[in-house]
PDB file with SEQRES, HELIX, SHEET and CRYST1 records, atoms N, CA, C and O in Angstrom:
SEQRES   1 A   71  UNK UNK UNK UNK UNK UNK UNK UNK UNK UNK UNK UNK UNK          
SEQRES   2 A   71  UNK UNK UNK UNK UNK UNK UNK UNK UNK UNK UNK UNK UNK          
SEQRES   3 A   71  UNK UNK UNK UNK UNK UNK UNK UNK UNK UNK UNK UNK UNK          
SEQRES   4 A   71  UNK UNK UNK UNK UNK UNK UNK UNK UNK UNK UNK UNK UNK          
SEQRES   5 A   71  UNK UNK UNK UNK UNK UNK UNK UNK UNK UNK UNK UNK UNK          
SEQRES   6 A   71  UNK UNK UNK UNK UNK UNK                                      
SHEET    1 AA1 2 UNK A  28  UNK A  36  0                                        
SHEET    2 AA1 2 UNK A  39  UNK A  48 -1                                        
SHEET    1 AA2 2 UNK A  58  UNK A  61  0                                        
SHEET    2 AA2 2 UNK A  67  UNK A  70 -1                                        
CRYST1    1.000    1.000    1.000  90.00  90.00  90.00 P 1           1          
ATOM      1  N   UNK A   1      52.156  40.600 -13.486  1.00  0.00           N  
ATOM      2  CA  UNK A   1      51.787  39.656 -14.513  1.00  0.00           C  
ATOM      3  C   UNK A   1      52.019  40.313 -15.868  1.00  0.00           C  
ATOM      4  O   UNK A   1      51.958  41.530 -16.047  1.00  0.00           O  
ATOM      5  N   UNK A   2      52.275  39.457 -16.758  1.00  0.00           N  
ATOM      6  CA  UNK A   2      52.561  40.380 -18.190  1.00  0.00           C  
ATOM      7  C   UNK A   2      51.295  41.289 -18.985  1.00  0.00           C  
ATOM      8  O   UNK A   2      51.357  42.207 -19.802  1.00  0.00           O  
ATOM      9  N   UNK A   3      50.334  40.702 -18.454  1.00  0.00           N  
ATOM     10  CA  UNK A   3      49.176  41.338 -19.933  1.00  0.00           C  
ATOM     11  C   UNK A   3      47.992  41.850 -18.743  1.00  0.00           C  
ATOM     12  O   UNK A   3      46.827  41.816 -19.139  1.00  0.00           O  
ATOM     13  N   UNK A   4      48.251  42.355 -17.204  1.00  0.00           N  
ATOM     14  CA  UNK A   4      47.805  43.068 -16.241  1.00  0.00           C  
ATOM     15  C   UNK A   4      47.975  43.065 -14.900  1.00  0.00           C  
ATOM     16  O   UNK A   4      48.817  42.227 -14.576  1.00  0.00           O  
ATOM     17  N   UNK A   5      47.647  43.493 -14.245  1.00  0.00           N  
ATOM     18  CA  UNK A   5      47.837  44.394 -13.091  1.00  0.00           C  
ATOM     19  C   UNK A   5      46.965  43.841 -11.979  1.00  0.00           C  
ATOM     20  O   UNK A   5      45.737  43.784 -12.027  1.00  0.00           O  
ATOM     21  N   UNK A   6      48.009  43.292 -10.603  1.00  0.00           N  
ATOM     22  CA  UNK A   6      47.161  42.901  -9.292  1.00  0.00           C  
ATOM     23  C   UNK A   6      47.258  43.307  -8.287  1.00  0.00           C  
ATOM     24  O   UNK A   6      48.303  43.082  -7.676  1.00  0.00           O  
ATOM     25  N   UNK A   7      46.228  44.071  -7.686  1.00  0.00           N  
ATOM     26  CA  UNK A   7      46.542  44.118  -6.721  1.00  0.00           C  
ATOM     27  C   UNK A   7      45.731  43.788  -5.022  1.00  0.00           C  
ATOM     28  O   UNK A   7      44.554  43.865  -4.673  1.00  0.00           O  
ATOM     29  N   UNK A   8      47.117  43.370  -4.193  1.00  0.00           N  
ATOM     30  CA  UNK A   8      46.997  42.355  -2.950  1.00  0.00           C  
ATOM     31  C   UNK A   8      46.167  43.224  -1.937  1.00  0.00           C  
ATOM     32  O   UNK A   8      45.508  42.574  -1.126  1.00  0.00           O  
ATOM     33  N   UNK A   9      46.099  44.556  -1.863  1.00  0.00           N  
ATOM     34  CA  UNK A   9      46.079  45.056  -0.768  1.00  0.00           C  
ATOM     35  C   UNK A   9      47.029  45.249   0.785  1.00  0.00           C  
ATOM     36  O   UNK A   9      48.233  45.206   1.033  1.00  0.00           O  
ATOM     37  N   UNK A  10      46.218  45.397   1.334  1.00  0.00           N  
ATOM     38  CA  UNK A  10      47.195  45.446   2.960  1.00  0.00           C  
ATOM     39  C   UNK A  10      46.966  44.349   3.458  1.00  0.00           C  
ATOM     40  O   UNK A  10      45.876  43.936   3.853  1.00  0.00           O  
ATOM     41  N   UNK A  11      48.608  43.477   3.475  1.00  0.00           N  
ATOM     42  CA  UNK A  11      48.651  42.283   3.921  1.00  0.00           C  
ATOM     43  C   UNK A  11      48.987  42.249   5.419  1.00  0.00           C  
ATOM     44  O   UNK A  11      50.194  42.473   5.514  1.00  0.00           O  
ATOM     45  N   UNK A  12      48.549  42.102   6.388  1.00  0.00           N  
ATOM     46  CA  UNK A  12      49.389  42.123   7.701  1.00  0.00           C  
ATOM     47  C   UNK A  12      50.305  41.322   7.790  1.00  0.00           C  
ATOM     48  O   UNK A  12      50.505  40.377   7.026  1.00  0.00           O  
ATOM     49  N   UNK A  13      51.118  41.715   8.987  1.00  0.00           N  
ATOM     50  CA  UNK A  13      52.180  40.489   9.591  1.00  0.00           C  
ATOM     51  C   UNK A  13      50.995  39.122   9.696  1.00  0.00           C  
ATOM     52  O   UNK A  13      49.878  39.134  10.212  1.00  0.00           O  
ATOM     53  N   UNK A  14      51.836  37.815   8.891  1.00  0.00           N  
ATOM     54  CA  UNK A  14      51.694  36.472   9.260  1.00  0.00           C  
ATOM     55  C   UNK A  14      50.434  36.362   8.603  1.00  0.00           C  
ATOM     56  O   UNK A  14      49.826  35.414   9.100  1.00  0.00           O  
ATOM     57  N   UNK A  15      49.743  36.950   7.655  1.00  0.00           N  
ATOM     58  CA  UNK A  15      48.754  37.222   6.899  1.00  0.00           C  
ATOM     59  C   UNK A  15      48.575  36.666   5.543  1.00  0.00           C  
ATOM     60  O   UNK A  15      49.536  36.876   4.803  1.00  0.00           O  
ATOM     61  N   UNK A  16      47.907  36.221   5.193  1.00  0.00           N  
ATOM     62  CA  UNK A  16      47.780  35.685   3.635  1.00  0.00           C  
ATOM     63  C   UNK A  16      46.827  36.230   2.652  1.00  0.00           C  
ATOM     64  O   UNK A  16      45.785  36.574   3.210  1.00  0.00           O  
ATOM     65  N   UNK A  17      46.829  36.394   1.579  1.00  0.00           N  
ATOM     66  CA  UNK A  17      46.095  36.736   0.785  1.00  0.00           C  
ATOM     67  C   UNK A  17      45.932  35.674  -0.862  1.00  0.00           C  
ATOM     68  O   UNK A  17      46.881  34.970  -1.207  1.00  0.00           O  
ATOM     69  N   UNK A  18      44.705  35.729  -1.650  1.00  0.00           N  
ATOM     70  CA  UNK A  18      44.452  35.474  -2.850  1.00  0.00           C  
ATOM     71  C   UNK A  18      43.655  35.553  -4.122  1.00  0.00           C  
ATOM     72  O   UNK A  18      42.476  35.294  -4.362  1.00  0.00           O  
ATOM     73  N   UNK A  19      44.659  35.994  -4.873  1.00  0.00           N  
ATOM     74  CA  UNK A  19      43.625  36.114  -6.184  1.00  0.00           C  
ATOM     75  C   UNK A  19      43.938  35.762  -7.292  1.00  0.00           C  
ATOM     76  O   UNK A  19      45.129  35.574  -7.539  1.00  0.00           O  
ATOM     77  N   UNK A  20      42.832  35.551  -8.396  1.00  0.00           N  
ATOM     78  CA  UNK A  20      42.615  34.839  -9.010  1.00  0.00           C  
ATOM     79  C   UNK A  20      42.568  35.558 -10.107  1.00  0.00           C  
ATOM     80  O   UNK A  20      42.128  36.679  -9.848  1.00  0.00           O  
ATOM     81  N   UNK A  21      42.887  35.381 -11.485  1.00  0.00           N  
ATOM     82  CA  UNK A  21      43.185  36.236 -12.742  1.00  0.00           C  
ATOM     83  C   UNK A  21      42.681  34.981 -13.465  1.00  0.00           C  
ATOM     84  O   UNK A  21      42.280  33.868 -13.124  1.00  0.00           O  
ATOM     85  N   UNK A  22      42.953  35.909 -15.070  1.00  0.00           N  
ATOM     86  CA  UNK A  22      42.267  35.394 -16.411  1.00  0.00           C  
ATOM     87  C   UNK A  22      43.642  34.401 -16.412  1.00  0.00           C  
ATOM     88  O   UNK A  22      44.756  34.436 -15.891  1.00  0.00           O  
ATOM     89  N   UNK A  23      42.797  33.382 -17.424  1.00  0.00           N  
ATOM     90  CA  UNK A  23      43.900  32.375 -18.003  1.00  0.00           C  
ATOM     91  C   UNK A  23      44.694  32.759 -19.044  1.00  0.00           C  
ATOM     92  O   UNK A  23      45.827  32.337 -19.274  1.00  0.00           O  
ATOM     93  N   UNK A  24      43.859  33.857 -19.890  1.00  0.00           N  
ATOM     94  CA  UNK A  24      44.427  34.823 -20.962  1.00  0.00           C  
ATOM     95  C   UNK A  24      45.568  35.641 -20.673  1.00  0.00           C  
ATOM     96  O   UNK A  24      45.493  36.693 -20.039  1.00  0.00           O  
ATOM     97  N   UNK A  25      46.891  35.035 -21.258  1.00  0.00           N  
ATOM     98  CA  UNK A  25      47.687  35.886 -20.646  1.00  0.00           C  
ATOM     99  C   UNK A  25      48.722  35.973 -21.391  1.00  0.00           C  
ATOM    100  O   UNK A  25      48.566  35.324 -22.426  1.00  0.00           O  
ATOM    101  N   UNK A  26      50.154  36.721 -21.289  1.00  0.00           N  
ATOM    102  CA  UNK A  26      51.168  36.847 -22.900  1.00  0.00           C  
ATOM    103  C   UNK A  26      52.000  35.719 -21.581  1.00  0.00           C  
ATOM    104  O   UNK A  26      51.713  35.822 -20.388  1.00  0.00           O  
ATOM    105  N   UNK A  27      52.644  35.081 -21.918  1.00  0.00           N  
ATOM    106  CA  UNK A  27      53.883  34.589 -21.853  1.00  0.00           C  
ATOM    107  C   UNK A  27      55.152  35.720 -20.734  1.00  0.00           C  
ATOM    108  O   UNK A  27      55.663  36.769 -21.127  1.00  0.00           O  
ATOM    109  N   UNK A  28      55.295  35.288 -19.808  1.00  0.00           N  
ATOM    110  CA  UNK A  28      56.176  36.258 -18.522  1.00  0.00           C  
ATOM    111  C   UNK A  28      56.453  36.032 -17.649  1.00  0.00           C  
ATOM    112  O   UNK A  28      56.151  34.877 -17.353  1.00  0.00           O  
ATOM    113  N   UNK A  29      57.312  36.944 -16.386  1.00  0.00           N  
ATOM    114  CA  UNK A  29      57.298  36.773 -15.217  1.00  0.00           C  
ATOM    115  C   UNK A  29      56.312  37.264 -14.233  1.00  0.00           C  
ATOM    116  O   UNK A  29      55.294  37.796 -14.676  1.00  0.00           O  
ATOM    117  N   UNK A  30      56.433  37.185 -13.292  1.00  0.00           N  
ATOM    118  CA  UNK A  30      55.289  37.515 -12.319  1.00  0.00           C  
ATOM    119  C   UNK A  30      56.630  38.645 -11.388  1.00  0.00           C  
ATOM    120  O   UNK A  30      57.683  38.435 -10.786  1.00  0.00           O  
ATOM    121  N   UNK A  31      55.646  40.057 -11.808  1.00  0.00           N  
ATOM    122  CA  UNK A  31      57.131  41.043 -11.014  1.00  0.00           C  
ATOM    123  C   UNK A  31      56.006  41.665 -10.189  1.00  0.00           C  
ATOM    124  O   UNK A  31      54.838  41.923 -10.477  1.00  0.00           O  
ATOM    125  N   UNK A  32      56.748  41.829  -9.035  1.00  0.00           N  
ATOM    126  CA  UNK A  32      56.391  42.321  -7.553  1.00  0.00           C  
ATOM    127  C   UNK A  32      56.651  43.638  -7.082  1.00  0.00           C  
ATOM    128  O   UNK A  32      57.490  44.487  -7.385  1.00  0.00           O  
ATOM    129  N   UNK A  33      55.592  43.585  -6.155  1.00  0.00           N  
ATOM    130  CA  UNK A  33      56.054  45.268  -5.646  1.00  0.00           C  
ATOM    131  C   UNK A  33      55.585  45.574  -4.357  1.00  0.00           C  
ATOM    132  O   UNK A  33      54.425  45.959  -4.207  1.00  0.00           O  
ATOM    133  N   UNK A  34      56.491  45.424  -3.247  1.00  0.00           N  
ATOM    134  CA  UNK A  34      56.075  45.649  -1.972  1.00  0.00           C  
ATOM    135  C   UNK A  34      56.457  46.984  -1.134  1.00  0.00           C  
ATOM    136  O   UNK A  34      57.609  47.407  -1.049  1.00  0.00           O  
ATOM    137  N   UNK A  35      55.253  47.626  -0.490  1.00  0.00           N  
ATOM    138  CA  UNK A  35      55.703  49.095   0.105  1.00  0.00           C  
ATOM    139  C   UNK A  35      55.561  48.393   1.433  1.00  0.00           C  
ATOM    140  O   UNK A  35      54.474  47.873   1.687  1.00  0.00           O  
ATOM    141  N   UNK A  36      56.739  48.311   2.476  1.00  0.00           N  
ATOM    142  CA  UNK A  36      56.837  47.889   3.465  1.00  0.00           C  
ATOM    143  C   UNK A  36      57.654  48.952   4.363  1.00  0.00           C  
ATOM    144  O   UNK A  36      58.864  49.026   4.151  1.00  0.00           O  
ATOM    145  N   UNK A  37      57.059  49.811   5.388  1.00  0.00           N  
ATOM    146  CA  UNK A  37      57.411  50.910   6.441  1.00  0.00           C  
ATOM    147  C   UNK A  37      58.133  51.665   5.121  1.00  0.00           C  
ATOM    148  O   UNK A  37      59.344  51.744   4.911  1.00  0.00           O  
ATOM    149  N   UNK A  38      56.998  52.218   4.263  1.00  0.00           N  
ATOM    150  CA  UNK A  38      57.938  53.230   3.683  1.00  0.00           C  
ATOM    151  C   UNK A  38      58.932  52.825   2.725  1.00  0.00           C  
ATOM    152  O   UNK A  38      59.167  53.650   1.842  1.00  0.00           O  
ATOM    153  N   UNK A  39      59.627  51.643   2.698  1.00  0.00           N  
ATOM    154  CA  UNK A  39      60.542  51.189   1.559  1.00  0.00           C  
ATOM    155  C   UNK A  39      59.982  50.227   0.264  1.00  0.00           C  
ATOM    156  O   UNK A  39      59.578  49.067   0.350  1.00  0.00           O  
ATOM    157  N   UNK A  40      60.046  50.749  -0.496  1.00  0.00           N  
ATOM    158  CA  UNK A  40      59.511  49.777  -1.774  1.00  0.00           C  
ATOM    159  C   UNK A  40      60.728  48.543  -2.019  1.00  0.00           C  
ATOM    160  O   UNK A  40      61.910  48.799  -2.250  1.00  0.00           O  
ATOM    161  N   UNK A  41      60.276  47.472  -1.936  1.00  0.00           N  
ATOM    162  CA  UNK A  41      61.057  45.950  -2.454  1.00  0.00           C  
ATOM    163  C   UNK A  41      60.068  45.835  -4.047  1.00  0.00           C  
ATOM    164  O   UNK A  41      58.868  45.901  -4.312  1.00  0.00           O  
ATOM    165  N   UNK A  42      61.172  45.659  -4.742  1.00  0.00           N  
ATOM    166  CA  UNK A  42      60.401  44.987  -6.266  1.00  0.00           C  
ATOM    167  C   UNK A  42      61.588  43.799  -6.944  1.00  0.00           C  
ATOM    168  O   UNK A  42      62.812  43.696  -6.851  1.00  0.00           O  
ATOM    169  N   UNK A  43      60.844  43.248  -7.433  1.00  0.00           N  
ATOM    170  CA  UNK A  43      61.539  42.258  -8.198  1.00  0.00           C  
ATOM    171  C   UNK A  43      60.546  41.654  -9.150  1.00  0.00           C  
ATOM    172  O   UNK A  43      59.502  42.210  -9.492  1.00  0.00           O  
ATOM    173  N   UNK A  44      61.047  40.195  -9.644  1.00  0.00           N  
ATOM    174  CA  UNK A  44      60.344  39.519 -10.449  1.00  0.00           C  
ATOM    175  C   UNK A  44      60.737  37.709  -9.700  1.00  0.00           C  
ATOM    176  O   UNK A  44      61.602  37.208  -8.982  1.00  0.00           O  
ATOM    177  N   UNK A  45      59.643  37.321 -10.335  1.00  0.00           N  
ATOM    178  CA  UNK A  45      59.729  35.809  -9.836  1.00  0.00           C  
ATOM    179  C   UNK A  45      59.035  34.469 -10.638  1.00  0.00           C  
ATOM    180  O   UNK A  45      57.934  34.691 -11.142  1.00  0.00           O  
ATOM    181  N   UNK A  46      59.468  33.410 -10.757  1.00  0.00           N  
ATOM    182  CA  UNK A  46      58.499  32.627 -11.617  1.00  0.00           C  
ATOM    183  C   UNK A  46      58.384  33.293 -12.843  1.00  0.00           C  
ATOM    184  O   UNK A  46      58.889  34.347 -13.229  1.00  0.00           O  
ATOM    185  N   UNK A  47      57.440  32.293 -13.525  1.00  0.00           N  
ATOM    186  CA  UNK A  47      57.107  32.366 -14.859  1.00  0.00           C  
ATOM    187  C   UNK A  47      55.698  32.255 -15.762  1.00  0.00           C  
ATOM    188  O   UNK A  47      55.421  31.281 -15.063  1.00  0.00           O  
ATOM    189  N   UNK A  48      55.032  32.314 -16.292  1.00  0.00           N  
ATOM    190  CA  UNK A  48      53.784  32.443 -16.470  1.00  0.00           C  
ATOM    191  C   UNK A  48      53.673  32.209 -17.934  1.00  0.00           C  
ATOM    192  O   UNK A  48      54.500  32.627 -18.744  1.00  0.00           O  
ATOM    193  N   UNK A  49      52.478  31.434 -18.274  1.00  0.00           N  
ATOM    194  CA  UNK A  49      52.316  31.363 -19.917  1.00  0.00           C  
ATOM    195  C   UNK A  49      50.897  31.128 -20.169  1.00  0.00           C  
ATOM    196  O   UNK A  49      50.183  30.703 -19.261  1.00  0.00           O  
ATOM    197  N   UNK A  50      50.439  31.371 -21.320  1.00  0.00           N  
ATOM    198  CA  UNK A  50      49.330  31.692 -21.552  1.00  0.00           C  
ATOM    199  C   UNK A  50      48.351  30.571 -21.282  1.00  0.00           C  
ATOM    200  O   UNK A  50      48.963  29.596 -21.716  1.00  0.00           O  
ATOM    201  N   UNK A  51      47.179  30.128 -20.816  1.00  0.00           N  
ATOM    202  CA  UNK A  51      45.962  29.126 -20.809  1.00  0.00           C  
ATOM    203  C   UNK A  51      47.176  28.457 -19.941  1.00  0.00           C  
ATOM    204  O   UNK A  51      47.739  27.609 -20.634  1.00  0.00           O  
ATOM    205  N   UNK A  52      47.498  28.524 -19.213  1.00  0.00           N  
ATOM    206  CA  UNK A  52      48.636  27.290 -18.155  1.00  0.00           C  
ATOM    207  C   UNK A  52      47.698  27.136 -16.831  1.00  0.00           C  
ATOM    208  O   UNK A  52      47.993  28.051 -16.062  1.00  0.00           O  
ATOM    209  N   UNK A  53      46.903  26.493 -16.410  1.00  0.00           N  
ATOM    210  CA  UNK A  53      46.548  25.543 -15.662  1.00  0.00           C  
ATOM    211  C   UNK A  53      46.914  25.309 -14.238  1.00  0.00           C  
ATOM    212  O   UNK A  53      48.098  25.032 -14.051  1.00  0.00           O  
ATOM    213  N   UNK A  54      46.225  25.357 -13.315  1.00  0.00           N  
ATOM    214  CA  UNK A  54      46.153  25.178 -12.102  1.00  0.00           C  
ATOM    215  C   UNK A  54      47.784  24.970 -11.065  1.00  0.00           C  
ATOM    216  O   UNK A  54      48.394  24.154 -10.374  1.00  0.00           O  
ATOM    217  N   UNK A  55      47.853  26.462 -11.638  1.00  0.00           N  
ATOM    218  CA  UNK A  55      49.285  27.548 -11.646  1.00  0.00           C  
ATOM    219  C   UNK A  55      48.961  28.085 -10.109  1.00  0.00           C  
ATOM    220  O   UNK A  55      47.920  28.651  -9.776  1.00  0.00           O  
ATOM    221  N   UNK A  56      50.146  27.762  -9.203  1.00  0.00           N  
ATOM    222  CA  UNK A  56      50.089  28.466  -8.066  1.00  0.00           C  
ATOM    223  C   UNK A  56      51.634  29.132  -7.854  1.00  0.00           C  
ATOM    224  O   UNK A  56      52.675  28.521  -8.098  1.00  0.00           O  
ATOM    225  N   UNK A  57      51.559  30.386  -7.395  1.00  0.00           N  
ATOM    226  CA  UNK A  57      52.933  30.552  -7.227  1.00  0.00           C  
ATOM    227  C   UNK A  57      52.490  31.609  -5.871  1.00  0.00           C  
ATOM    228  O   UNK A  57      51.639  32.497  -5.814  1.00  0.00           O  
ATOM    229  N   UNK A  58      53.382  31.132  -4.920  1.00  0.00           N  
ATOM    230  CA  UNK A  58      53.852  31.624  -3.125  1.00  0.00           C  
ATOM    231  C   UNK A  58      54.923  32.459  -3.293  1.00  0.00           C  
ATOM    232  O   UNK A  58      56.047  32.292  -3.765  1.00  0.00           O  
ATOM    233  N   UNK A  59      54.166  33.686  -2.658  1.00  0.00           N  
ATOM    234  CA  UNK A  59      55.678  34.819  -2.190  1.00  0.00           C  
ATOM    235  C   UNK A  59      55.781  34.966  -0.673  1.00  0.00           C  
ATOM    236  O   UNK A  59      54.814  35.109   0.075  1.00  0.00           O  
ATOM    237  N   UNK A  60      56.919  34.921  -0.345  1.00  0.00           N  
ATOM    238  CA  UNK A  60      56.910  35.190   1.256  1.00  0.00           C  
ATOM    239  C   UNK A  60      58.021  36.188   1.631  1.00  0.00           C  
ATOM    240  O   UNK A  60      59.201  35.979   1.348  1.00  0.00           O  
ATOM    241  N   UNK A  61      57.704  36.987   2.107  1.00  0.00           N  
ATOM    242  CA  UNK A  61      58.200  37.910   2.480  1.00  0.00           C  
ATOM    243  C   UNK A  61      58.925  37.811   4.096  1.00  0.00           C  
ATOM    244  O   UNK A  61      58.230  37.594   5.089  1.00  0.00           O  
ATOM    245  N   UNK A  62      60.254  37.984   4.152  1.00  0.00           N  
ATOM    246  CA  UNK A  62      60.778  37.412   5.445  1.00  0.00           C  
ATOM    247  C   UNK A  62      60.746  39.134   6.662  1.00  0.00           C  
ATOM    248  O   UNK A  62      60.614  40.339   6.449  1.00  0.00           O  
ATOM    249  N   UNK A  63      60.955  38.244   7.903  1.00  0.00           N  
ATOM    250  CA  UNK A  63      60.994  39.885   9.068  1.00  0.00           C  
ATOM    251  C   UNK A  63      62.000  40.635   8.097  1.00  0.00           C  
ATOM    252  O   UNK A  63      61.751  41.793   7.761  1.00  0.00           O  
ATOM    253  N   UNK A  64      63.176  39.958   7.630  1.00  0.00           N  
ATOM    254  CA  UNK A  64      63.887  41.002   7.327  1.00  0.00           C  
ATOM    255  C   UNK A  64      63.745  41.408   6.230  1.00  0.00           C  
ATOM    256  O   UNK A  64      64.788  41.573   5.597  1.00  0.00           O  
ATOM    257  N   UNK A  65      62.641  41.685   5.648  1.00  0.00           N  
ATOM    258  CA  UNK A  65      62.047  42.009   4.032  1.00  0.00           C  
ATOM    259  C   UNK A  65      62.950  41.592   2.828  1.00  0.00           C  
ATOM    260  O   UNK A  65      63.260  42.336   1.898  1.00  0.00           O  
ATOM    261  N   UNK A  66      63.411  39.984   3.025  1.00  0.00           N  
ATOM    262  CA  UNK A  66      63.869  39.328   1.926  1.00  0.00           C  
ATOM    263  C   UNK A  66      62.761  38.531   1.488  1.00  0.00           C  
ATOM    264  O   UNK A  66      62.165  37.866   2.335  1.00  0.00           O  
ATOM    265  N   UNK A  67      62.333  38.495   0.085  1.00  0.00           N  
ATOM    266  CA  UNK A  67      61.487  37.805  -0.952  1.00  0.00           C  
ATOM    267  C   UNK A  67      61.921  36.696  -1.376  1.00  0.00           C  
ATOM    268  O   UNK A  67      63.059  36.607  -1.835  1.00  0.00           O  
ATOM    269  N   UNK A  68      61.084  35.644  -1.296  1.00  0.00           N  
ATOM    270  CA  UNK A  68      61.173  34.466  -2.076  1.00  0.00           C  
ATOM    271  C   UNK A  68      60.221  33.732  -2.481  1.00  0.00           C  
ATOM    272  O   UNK A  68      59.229  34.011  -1.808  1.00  0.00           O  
ATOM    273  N   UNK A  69      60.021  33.023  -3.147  1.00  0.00           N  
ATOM    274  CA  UNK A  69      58.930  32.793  -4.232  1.00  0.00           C  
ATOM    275  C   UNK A  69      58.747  31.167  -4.679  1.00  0.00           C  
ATOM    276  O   UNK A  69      59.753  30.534  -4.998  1.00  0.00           O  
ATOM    277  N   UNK A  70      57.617  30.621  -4.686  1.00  0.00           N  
ATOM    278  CA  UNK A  70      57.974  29.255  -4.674  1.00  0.00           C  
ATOM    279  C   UNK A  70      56.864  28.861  -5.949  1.00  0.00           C  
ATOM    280  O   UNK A  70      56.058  29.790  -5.891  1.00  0.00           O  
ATOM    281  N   UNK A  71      56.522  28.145  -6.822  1.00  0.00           N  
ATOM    282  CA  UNK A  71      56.065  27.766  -7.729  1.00  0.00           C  
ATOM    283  C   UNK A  71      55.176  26.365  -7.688  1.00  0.00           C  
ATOM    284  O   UNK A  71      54.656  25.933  -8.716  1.00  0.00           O  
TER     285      UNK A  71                                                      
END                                                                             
């Protein structure tokens, strides 16, 4: 997130997780960072802006540790 820092914990296989942040926020993307068997995947995804409103954004992570992101 642009103006702090989340973190998911240990997600298992087929597992979900969620949390919830300030509405206070700069204007950004939402960049990722997954340690999966040892290999780090990072990217960025979506978009984010400040006081924006009942904002959901889905990452899914595939068997073959491809990311995609839905809004």
């Amino acid at each position: 997130m642009p103006k702090s820092n989340l973190n998911f914990g240990s997600i298992e296989l087929e597992q979900a997780n969620t949390i919830y942040y300030s509405l206070s926020q700069n204007d950004g993307s939402y960049n990722y960072s997954f340690n999966i068997d040892g290999k780090l995947i990072t990217g960025a995804c979506g978009y984010l802006t400040n006081n924006e409103l009942n904002k959901r954004l889905v990452i899914i992570v595939s068997k073959r540790n491809l990311v995609g992101c839905n809004q």
